[in-house]
N, C-alpha and C positions, 0 to 999 in steps of 0.2 A: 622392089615391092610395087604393085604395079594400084596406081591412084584411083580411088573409090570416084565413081559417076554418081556426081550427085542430082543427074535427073534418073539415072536406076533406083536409085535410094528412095526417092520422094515416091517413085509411084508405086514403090515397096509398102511405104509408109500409108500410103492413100490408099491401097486394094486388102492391105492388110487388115484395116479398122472392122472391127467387128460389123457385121450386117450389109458390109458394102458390097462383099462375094453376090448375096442372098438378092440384095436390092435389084444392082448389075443384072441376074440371071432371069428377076421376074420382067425386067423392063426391055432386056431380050426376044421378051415373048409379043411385046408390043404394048402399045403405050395404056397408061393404069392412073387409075383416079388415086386418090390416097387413101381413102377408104378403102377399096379393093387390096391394095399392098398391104395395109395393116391386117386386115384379117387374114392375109395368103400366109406373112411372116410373122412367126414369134418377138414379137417388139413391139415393145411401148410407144403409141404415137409420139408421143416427144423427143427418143431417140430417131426415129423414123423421120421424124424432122428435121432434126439436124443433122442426119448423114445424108438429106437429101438436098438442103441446102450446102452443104459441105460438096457434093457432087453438082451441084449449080454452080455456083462461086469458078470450081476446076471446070467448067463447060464441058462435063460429062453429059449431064443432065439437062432439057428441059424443062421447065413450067410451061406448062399452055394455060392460057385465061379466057375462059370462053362466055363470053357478056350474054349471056342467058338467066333467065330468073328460077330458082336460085344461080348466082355465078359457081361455074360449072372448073376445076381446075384439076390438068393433066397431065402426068409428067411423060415422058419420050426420052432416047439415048439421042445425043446430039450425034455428028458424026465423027468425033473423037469417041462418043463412048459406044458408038456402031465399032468403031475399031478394035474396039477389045472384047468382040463376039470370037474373037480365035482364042484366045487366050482364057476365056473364060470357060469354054467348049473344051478345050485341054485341061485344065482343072479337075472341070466337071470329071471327064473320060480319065481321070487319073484316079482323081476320088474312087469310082466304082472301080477299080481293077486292083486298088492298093488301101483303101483303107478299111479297114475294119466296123462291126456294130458297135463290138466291146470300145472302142479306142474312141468312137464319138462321144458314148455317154461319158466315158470315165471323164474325159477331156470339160466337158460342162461342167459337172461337179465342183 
């Protein structure tokens, strides 16, 4: 039987979490204030919080702090989470050719 990789696992664990696909894909696009991220995705600031910190902590993510009045803060893919611009792009191109409308909603429910 051939032994479970437990850095495959983890980063099973860490892309699987709810809203981290979502996060991932907007901060792809280039770097977002919090503000912005929260009205683009369906999620409660607070979750949004902590998957964002949760993705800081793993050095996917950036914080930028920008000493402006009001202080002005931005999050960016660092270049570990610039590396998972392929994987996340296959996802995506996988979603649209194999999933269904029916199979989203019912899945939320």
């Amino acid at each position: 039987m051939e032994k479970l990789c437990p850095k495959f696992e983890h980063a099973m664990q860490l892309l699987s979490k709810r809203w981290v696909g979502l996060i991932l894909s907007e901060l792809l696009k280039g770097e977002k204030r919090f503000s912005e991220m929260e009205s683009m995705l369906p999620i409660s600031g607070r979750l949004l919080s902590d998957r964002l910190k949760m993705l800081e902590k793993e050095d996917i993510v950036i914080r930028n702090i920008y000493s402006e009045f009001p202080v002005r803060i931005e999050y960016s893919l660092s270049e570990k989470g610039k590396a998972l611009a392929p994987v996340i792009r296959e996802i995506e191109h996988w979603a649209e050719d194999w999933v269904e409308r029916d199979e989203t909603v019912e899945n939320e429910a």
